[in-house]
C-alpha positions in Angstrom: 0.0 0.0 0.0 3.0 2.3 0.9 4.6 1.7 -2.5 1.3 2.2 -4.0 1.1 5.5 -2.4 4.5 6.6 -3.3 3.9 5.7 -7.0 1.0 8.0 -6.9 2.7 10.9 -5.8 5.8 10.2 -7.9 3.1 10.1 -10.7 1.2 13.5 -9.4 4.6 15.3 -9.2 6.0 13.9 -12.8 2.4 15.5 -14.5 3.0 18.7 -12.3 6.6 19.0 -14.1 5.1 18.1 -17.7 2.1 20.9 -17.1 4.4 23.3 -16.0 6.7 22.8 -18.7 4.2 22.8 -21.3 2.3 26.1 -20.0 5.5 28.0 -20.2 6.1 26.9 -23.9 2.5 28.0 -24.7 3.3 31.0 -23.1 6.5 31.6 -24.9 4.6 30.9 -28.0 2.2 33.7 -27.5 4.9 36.3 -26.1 6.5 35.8 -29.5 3.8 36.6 -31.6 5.5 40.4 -32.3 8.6 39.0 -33.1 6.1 36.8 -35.7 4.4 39.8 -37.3 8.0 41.5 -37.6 9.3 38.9 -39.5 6.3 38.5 -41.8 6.3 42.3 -42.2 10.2 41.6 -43.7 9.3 39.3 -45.5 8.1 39.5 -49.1 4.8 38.8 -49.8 2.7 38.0 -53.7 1.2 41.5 -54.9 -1.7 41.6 -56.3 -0.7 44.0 -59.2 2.0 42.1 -60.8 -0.8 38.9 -61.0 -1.8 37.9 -64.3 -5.4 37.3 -63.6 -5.5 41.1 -62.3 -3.7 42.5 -65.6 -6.5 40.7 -67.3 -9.1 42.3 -65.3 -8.2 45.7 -66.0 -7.9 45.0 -69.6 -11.2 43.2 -69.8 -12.8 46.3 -68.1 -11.4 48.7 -70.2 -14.1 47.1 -72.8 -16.7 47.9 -70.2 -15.6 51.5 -69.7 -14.9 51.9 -73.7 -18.7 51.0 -74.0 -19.7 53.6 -71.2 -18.2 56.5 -72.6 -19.5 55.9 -76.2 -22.6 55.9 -74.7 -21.8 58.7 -72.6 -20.8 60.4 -76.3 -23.9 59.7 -78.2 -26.8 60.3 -75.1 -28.4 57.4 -76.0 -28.2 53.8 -74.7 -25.3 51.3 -76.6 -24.8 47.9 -76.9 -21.3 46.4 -76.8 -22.0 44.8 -80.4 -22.8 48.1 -81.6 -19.5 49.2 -80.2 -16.8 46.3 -81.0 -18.7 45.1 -83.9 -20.0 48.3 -85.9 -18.8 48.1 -89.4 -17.9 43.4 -89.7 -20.3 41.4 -91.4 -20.5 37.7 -91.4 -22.8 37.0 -94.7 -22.1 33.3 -94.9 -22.3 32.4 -91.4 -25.6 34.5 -89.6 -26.4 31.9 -86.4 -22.1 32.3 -85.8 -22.6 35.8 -85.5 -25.3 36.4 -83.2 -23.8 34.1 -81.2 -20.6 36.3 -80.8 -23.0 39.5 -80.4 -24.8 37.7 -77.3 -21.3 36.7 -76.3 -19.8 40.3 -76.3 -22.7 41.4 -74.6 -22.4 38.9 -71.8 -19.1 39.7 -71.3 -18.8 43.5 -71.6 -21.9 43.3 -68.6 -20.0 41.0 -66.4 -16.9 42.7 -66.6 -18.5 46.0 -66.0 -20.4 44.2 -62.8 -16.9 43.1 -61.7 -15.5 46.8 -61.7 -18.8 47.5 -59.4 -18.8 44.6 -56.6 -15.5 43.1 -56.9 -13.3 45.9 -57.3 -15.1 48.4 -55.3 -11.9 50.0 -54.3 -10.5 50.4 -58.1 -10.7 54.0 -59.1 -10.4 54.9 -62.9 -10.2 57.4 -65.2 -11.1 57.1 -68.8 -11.0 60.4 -71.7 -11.1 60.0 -75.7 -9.1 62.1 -77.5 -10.3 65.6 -78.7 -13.4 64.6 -76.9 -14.8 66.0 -73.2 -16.9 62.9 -72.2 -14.9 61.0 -69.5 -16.1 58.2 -67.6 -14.8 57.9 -64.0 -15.8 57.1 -60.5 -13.6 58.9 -58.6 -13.5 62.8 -57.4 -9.7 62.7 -57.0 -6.7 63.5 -58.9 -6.1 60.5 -61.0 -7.7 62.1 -64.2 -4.3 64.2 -63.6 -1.8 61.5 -64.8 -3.0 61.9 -68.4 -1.0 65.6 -68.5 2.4 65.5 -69.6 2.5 68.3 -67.0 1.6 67.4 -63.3 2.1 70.2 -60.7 4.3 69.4 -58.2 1.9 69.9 -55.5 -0.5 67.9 -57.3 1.9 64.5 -58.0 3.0 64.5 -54.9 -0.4 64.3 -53.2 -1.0 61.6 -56.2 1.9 59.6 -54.7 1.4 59.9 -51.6 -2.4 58.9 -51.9 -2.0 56.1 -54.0 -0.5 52.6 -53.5 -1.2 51.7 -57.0 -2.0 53.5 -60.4 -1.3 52.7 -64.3 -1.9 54.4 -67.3 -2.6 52.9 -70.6 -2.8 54.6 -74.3 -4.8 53.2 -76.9 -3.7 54.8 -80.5 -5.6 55.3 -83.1 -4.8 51.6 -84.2 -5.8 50.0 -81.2 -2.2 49.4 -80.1 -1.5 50.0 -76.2 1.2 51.7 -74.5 1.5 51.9 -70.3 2.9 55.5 -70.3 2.8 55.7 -66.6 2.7 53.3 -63.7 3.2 52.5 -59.8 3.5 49.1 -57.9 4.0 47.0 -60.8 6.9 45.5 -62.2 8.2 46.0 -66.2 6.9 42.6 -67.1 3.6 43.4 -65.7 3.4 45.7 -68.2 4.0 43.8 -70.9 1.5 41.7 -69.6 -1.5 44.3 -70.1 0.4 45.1 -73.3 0.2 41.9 -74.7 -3.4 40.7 -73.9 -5.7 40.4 -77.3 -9.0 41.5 -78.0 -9.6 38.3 -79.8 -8.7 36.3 -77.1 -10.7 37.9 -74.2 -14.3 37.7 -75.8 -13.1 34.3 -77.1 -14.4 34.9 -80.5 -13.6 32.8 -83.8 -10.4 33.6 -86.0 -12.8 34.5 -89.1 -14.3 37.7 -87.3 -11.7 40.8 -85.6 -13.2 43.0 -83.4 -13.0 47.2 -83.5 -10.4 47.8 -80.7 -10.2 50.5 -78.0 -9.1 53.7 -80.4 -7.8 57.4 -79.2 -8.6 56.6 -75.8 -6.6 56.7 -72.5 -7.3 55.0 -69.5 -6.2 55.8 -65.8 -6.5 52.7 -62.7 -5.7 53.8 -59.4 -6.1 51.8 -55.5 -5.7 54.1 -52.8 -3.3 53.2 -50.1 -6.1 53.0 -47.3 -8.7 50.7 -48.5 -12.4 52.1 -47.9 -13.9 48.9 -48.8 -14.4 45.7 -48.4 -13.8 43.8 -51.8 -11.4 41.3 -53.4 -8.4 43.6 -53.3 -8.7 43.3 -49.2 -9.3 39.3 -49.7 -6.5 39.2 -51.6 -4.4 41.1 -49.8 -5.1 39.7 -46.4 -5.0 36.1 -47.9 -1.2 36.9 -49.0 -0.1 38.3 -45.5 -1.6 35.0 -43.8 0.5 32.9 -46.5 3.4 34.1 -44.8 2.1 33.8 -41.3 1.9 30.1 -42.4 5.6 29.3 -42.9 6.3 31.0 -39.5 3.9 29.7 -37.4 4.3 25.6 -39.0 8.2 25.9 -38.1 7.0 27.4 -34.6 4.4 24.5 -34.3 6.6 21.9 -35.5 9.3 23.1 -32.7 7.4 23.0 -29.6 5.3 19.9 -31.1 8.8 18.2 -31.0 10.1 19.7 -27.7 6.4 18.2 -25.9 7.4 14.8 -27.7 10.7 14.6 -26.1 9.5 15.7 -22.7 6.7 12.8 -23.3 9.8 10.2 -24.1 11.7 11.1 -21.3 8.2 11.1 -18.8 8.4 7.9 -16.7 5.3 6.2 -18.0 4.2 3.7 -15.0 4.3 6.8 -12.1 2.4 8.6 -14.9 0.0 5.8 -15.5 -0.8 5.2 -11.8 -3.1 8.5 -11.9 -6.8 7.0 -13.2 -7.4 9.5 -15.6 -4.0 9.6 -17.3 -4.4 5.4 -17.4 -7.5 5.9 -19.1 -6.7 8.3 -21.6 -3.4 6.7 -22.4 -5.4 3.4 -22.9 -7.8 5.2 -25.2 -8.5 2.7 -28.4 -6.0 4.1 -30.6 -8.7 4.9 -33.2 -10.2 7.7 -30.9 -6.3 8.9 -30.2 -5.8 8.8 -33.9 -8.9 10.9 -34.5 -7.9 13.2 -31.6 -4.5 13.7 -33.4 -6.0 14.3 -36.5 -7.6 17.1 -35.2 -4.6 18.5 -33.0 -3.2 18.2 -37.2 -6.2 20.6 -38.2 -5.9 23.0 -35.3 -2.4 23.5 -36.4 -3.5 24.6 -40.2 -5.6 27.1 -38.2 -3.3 28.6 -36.3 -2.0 31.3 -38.8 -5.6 32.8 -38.9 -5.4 32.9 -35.2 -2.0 34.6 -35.0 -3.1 36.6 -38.0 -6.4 37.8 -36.1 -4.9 38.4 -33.0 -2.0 40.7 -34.1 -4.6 43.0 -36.4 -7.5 42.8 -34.2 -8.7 46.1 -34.7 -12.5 45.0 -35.6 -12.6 42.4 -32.9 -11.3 45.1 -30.2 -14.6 47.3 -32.5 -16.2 44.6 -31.6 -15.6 44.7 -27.9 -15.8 47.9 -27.4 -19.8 48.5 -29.1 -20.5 46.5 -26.0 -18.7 47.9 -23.5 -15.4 46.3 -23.0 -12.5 48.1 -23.0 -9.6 47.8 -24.9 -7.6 46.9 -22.0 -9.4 44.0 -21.6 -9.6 42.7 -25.3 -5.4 41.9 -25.7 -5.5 40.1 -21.9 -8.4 38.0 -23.4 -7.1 37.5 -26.1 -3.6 36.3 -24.8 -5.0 33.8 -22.6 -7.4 32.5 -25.2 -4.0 31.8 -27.0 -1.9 30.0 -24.8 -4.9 27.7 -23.8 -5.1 26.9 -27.3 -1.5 26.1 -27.9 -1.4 24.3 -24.3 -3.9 22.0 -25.5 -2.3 21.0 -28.3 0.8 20.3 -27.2 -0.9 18.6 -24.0 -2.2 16.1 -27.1 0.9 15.9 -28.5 2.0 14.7 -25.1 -0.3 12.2 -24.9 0.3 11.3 -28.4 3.8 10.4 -27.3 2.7 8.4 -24.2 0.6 6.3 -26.3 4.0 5.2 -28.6 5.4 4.9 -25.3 2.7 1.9 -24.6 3.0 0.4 -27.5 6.9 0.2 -27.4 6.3 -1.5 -24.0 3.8 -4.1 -24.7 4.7 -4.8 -28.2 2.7 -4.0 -31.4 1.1 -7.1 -31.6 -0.2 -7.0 -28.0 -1.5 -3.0 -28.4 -3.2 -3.9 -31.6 -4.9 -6.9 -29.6 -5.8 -5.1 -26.7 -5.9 -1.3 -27.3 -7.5 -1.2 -30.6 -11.1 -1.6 -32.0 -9.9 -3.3 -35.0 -7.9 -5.9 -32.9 -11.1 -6.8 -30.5 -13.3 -7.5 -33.1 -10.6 -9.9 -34.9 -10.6 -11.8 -31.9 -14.0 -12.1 -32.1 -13.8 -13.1 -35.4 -10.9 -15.6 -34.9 -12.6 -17.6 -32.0 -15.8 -17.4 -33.8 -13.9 -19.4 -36.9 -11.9 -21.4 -34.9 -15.1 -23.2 -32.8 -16.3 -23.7 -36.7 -12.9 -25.3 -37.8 -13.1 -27.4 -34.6 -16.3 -29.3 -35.7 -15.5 -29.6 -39.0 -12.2 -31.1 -38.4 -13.8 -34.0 -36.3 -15.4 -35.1 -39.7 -13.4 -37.7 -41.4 -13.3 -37.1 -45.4 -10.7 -39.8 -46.4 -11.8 -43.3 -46.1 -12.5 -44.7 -49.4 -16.0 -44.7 -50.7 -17.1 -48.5 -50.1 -15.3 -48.3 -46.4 -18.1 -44.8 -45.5 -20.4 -47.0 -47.2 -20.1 -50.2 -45.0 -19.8 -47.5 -42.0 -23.3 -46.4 -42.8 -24.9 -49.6 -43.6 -23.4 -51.0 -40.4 -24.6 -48.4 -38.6 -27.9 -48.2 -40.3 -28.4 -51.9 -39.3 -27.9 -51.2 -35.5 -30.4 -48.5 -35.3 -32.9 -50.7 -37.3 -32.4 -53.9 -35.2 -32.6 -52.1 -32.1 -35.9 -50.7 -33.6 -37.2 -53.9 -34.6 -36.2 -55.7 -31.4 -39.2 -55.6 -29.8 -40.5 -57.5 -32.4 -39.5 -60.8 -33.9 -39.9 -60.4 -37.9 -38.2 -57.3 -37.2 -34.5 -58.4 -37.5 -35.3 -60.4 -40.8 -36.6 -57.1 -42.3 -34.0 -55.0 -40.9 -31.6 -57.1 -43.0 -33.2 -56.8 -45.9 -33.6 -53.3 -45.8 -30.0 -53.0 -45.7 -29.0 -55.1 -48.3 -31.1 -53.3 -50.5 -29.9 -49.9 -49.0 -26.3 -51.2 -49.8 -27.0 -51.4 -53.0 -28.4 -48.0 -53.5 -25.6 -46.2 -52.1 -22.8 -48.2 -54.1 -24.9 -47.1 -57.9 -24.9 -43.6 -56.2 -21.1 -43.4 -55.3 -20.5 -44.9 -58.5 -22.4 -42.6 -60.4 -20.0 -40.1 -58.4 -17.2 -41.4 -59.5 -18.1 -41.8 -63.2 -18.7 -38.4 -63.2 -15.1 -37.9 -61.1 -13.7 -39.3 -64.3 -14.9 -37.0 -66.8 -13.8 -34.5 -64.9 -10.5 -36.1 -64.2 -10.0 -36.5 -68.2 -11.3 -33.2 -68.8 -8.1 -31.9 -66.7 -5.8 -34.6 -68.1 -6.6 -33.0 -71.5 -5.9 -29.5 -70.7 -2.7 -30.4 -69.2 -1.7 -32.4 -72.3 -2.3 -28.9 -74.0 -5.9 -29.4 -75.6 -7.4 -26.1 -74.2 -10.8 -26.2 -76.3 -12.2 -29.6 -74.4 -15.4 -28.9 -73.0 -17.7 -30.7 -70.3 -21.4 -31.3 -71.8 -22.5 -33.5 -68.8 -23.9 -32.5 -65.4 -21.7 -33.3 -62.8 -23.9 -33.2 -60.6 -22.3 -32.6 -56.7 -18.8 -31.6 -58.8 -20.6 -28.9 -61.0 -18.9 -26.2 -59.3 -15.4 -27.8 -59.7 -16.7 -27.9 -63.3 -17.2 -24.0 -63.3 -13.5 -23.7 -61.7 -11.9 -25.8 -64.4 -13.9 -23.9 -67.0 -12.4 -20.5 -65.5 -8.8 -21.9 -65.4 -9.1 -23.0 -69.0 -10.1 -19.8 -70.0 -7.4 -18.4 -68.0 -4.7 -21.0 -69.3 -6.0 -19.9 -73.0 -5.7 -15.6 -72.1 -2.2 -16.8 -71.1 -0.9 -18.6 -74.3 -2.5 -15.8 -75.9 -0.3 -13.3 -74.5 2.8 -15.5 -74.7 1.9 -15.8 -78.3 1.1 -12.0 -78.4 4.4 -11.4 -76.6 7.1 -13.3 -78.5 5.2 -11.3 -81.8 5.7 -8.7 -80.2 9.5 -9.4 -79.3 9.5 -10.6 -83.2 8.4 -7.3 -84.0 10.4 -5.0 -81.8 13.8 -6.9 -82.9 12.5 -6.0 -86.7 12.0 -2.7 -86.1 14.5 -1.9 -84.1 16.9 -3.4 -86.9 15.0 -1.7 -89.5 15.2 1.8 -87.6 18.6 1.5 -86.6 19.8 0.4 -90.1 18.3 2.8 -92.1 20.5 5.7 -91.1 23.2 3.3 -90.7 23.3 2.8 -94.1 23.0 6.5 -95.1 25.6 7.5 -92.5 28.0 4.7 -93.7 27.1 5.7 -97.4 27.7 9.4 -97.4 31.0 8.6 -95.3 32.0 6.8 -98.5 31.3 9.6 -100.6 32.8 12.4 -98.3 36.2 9.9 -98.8 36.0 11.4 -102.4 38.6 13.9 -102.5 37.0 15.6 -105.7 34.3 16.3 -104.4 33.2 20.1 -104.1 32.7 22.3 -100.9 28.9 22.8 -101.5 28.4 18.5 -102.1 30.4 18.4 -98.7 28.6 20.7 -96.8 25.4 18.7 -98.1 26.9 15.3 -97.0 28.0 16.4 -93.7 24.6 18.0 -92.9 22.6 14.7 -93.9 25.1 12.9 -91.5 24.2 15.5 -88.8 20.8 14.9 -89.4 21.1 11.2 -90.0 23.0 10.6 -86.9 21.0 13.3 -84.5 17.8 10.6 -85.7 19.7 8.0 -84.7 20.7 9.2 -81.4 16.9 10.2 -80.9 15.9 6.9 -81.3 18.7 5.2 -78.9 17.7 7.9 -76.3 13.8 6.6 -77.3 15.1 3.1 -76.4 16.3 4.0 -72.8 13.6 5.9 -72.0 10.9 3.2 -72.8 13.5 0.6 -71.1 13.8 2.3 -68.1 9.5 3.5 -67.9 8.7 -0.6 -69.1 10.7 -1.6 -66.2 10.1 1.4 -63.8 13.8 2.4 -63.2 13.1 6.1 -62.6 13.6 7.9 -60.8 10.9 10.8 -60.2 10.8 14.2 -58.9 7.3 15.0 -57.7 6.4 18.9 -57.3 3.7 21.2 -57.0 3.3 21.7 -61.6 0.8 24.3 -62.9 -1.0 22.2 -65.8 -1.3 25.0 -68.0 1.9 26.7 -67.6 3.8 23.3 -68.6 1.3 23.3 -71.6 1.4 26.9 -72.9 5.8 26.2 -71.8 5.5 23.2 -74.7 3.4 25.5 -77.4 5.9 27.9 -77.1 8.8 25.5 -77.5 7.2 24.0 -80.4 5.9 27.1 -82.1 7.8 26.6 -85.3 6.8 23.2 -85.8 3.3 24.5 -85.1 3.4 27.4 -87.6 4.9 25.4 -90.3 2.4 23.0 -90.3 -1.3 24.3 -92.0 -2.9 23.0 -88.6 -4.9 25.5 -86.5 -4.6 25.3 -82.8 -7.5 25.5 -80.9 -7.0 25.9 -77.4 -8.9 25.5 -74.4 -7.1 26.4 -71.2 -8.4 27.5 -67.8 -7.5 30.9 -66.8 -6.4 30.1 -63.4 -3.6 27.9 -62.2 -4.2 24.1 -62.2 -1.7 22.5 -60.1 -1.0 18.5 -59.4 2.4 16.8 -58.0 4.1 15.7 -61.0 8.1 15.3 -62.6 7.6 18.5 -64.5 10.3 17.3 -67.1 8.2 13.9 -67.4 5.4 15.9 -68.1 7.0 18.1 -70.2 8.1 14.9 -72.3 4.6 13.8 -72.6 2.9 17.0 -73.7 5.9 17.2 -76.2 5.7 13.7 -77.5 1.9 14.2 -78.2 1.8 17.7 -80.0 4.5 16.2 -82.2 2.5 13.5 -83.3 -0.3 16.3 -84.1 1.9 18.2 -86.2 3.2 14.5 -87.9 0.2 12.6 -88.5 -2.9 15.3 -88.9 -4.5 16.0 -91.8 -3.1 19.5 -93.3 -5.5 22.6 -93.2 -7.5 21.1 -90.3 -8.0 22.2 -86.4 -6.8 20.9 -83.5 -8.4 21.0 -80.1 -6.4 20.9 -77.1 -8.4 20.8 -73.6 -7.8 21.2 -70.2 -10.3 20.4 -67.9 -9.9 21.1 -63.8 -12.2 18.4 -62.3 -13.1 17.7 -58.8 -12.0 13.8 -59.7 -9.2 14.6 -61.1 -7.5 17.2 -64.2 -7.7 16.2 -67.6 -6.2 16.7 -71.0 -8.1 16.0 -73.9 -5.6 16.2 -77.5 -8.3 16.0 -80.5 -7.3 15.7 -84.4 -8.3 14.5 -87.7 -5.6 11.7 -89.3 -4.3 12.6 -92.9 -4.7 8.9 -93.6 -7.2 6.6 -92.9 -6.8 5.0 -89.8 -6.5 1.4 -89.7 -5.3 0.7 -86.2 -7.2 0.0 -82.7 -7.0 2.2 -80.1 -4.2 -0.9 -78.6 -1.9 -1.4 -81.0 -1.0 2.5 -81.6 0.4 2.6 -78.0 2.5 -0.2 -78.3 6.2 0.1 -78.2 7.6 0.8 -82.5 3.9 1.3 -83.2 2.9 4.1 -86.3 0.0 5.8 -87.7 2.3 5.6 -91.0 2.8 1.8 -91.3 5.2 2.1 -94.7 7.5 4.0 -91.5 8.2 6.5 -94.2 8.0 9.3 -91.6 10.4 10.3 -89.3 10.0 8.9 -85.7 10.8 6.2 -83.5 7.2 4.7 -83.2 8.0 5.2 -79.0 6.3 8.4 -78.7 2.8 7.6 -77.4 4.3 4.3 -75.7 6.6 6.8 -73.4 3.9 9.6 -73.1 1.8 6.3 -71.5 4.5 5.1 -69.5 5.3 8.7 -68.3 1.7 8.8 -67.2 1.2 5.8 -65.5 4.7 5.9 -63.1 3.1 9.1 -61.9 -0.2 7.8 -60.6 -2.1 9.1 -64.0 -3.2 7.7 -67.1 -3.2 8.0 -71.1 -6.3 6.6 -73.3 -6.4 6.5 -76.7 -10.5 6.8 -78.4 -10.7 6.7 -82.4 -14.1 7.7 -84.1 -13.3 7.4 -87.7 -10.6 9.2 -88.6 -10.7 11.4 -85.3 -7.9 11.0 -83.2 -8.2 11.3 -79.5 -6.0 11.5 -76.5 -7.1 11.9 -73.1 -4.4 12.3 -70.1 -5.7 12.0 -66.6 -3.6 13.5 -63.5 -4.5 12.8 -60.0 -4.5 15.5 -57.8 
């Protein structure tokens, strides 16, 4: 009892040290929250005015203003058609262009409703040349920045008011210049500069819209932010990104400090106190939920440093009902370091619970301090009463021994039946003879049918995989369904052997043939460069076939490896965070001259914002480039080409679409395999590995790349996990 005792209060004095210990790191991690919002004010955070999606936004309202201040020109109400389209016709194609006049409508209104709700704190400034109509919704000086000639007064009240401000020129051509700006970089101006009329209303390449002509535009945000709109959302989501990185280092440091004061915690004094024994003993499905939330409660800390460095409206708050601000920061302090002592009391816990399991062994935990474990053991003793019984049943006499078992035994019941009456006995043995014979047809009849089965299987082991089984086997009828699967399996298996060794066949054919072809031409111009008469312009030719013959053939060796090392998974992949659409507009641009010299027309459908997955960029590079060359290759000349992106909840996909320039006469299989070509003559340059590697590629990183032919349509659809 003594020793009991002393446990206890070596137990009670151990928790006092841990509590202590883990209230002064909360508090620590509170009293360092200024040091927090110093660093993050150091460090450099996005801005919202170099973003392309904001560039866009002011060009795309510049439409909406342009529309305004014709209408502000004429006194009457305009349409945006009447604006951007005054003056284009479409004879041949009527339903094509209403639809663009509904579409420029659309647009023009949402963009202008964008400027209104979503940008409430955007001021602007717009004036036509050698006109006085201007359409604006400020009263400031911003209209000011369209003189060559600013008063000094004047731009330095401008400067001093404004956080942000750009001005862009349209001449009389519709070409744009950014003649003045603030807050943005050089390359964000390029970016406004470079944005296309076309592209914006997304109209097609048979119509060109009237442009913004003669007119200058002005887009100011002040430095104090009246409003509460996007531009604050923004802005406040990008100073909480960098609270993030400070506060998971913070968290991840005191999570690992509680850890190792939880390893170095004696474990029994601790467990001698009831309610530590029972929360330490917790199924570890409830600890493992509890943990998982500790996990969320740390992704929510950088709001709660965030809101508790710029409380200003909560302190509002407060104060409209009657607190003062004296009492706001106290309460808010506390609130803090309860929160971050709870969590790292968990984390405690958390590391009590390894503890355990360390000490009693996995196996034993899992048995005894899980949900999943008890219920096996249910499970287990539950099957192993049924295994019991059925094991006491004896399946390997022979047939005629079980028989004479049960006749014998059948004769014992019956004479002690019948032995209460004479005749009895006499007719007992009769019954039994005849009984006899009734089982031995029966079993017999078993074990006729035992040998069809029996040479069923000797057949398909002799090789004869087309044998069937007509009769009804009666009690072996579903050994009969087993055999028929494993035929059918036995026969898919031949069938690939067979399919691979063609394959093999093929691959060491077309490997020579690929190989040998600029073999020969390298060997055979080497000959003729061996010619000393021959003149400087027939050696310059040689030598840049043999550059051209040998950069082929190093191509397809570098082919070889990579399909190699993808068919046997040898690589090595570097998964980050890849923006979809970047790596795809990256590969366009790389392969813009391949693309303009073909007669194909790109159509592209990309989504405007960033669609990111963990992938091996450079894998994914190589898979995008391998399938926009086959585009160029292989389509049919003067056509379109679709290329889609699609950002789905399941998953991001990337749809490739073209027509063939020959008749397709492949499935939707074979084109994927390894030397495989839409040219079949191999007249073309290629390998024939190109849409085998893009699949591989695919696959290793957790995605996958389906082929669909309708016709002569060619389609390619890449799947990417998130």
């Amino acid at each position: 009892m003594d020793i009991k005792l002393k446990n206890n209060k070596k137990g009670y004095i151990n928790l006092a040290v841990v509590l202590t210990l883990l209230l002064v790191i909360s508090i620590t991690i509170v009293g360092n929250y200024p040091k927090v919002r110093d660093i993050a004010n150091r460090s450099e955070s996005v801005v919202l005015y170099d973003e392309y999606f904001f560039q866009r936004n002011l060009y795309e309202g510049s439409y909406a203003l342009y529309t305004d201040l014709v209408e502000a020109e004429s006194g009457k109400e305009v349409s945006a058609d009447e604006v951007f389209l005054k003056g284009i016709k479409n004879e041949q194609n009527t339903s094509q262009y209403n639809n663009v006049r509904q579409n420029i409508n659309y647009e023009v209104n949402r963009w202008s409703y964008r400027f209104e709700e979503n940008y409430k704190n955007l001021e602007y400034y717009m004036a036509k040349k050698n006109s006085d109509k201007v359409v604006s919704n400020t009263n400031n000086k911003l209209g000011l920045l369209l003189s060559d000639n600013i008063e000094a007064k004047n731009k330095e009240e401008i400067e001093n008011y404004y956080d942000f401000y750009m001005v862009a020129a349209f001449d009389e051509f519709g070409n744009v210049n950014i003649i003045k700006s603030k807050g943005i970089k050089e390359s964000t101006e390029n970016t406004f500069i470079n944005l296309d009329k076309n592209n914006i209303f997304n109209i097609p390449s048979n119509l060109e819209l009237n442009g913004l002509k003669d007119v200058s535009v002005v887009y100011g945000i002040p430095k104090n932010l009246r409003f509460q709109d996007q531009i604050v959302s923004y802005n406040n989501s990008s100073d909480k990104y960098v609270y993030e990185n400070i506060m998971v280092t913070i968290a991840l440091i005191s999570f690992g400090i509680a850890s190792i004061i939880g390893l170095f915690s004696f474990l029994k004094n601790l467990t001698g106190i009831k309610l530590i024994n029972k929360i330490v003993n917790l199924p570890f499905e409830i600890v493992f939920i509890i943990v998982g939330m500790v996990i969320a409660c740390v992704a929510m800390s950088p709001d709660l440093v965030y809101s508790t460095l710029n409380n200003e409206w909560l302190i509002n708050a407060f104060m409209n009902v009657g607190f003062s601000t004296s009492f706001v920061n106290p309460l808010l302090d506390v609130g803090n370091v309860i929160f971050w002592f709870v969590l790292l009391l968990t984390v405690f816990v958390a590391t009590l619970v390894l503890k355990l399991i360390f000490t009693k062994g996995l196996i034993k935990y899992i048995k005894e301090n899980t949900l999943v474990g008890k219920l096996i053991r249910i499970i287990l003793k539950i099957f192993r009463k049924i295994y019991n019984e059925l094991a006491n049943v004896d399946l390997n006499n022979k047939s005629n021994k079980v028989i004479l078992k049960v006749v014998a035994v059948n004769f014992l019941i019956l004479s002690f039946m019948c032995a209460i009456w004479f005749f009895g006995i006499g007719t007992a043995l009769i019954y039994s003879i005849v009984l006899f014979f009734v089982l031995k047809k029966y079993f017999e009849d078993i074990k006729g049918k035992y040998q069809i089965l029996l040479g069923a299987t000797n057949k398909i082991a002799e090789g004869n995989l087309d044998v069937t089984i007509d009769e009804n086997l009666g009690v072996f009828e579903p050994l009969k369904d087993e055999l028929e699967k494993i035929q059918k399996g036995f026969k898919n298996a031949v069938e690939e052997e067979v399919k691979s060794q063609r394959m093999k066949t093929e691959l060491i054919s077309n490997v020579s043939h690929d190989l040998k072809t600029p073999l020969t031409l390298i060997i055979t111009y080497i000959d003729l460069l061996k010619d000393e008469n021959i003149s400087k312009e027939d050696r310059k030719k040689y030598l840049s076939t043999l550059e051209r013959k040998s950069q082929r053939l190093k191509n397809l060796i570098e082919d070889l490896f990579e399909i190699s090392k993808a068919t046997s998974k040898n690589i090595k992949l570097d998964i980050v965070n890849v923006d979809i659409v970047s790596l795809m507009k990256q590969t366009h641009l790389e392969l813009s001259d391949k693309i303009e010299e073909s007669s194909l027309k790109f159509k592209w459908n990309l989504p405007e914002h960033k669609v990111i997955v963990p992938l091996d960029s450079q894998k994914t590079y190589r898979i995008f480039e391998n399938l926009l060359i086959n585009i160029v290759k292989y389509s049919m000349p003067n056509s379109r080409v679709f290329i889609d992106i699609l950002d789905d909840e399941n998953g991001v996909y990337v749809t490739l679409k073209n027509m063939s320039a020959t008749e397709i006469d492949f499935t939707e299989e074979e084109i994927v395999e390894r030397f495989a070509r839409g040219d079949k003559s191999r007249n073309t340059e290629g390998s024939g590995l190109g849409l085998a590697i893009a699949k591989s590629f695919a696959e290793l990183q957790g995605g996958s790349l389906k082929v669909e032919i309708d016709g002569d349509l060619f389609k390619v659809i890449l799947k990417f996990n998130k």
